[in-house]
C-alpha positions in Angstrom: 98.6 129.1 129.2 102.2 129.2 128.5 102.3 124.9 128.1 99.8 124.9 125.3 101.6 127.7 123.3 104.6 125.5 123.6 102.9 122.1 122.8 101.4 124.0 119.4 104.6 125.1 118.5 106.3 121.9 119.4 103.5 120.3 117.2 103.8 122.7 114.4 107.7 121.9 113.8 107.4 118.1 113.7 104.6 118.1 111.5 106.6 120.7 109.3 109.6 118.5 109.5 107.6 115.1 108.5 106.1 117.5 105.6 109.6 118.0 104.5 111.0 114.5 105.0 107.8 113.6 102.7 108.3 115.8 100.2 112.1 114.7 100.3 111.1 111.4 99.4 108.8 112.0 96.7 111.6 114.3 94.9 114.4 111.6 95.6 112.0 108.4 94.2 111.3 106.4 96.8 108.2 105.6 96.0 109.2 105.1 92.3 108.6 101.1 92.5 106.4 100.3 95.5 105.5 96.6 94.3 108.9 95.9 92.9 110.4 94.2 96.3 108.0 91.9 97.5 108.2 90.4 93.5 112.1 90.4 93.9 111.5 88.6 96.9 109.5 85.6 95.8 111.7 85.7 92.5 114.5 82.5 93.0 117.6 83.3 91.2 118.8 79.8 91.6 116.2 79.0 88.9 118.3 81.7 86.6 121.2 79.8 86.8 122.4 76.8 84.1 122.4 73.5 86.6 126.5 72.6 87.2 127.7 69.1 86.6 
């Protein structure tokens, strides 16, 4: 009886602390420009710069 009180409570902290690792994100804008990188990544900056010669 004693191994499933433990098991809730071990449950009940890491969902608390990926609750507040969430939330910790949303406040500190991670998720501020979701599509942005995969667009930086197809973007070539080579095309950006003048051709030298």
């Amino acid at each position: 009886m004693g191994t499933i009180f433990l098991l809730i409570f071990i449950s009940t902290v890491l969902g608390a602390g990926a609750w507040l690792l969430f939330l910790w994100a949303v406040r500190s804008d991670q998720f501020e420009d979701v599509e942005g990188a995969k667009h930086r990544m197809l973007d070539d900056e080579k095309d950006k710069e003048p051709p030298s010669g």
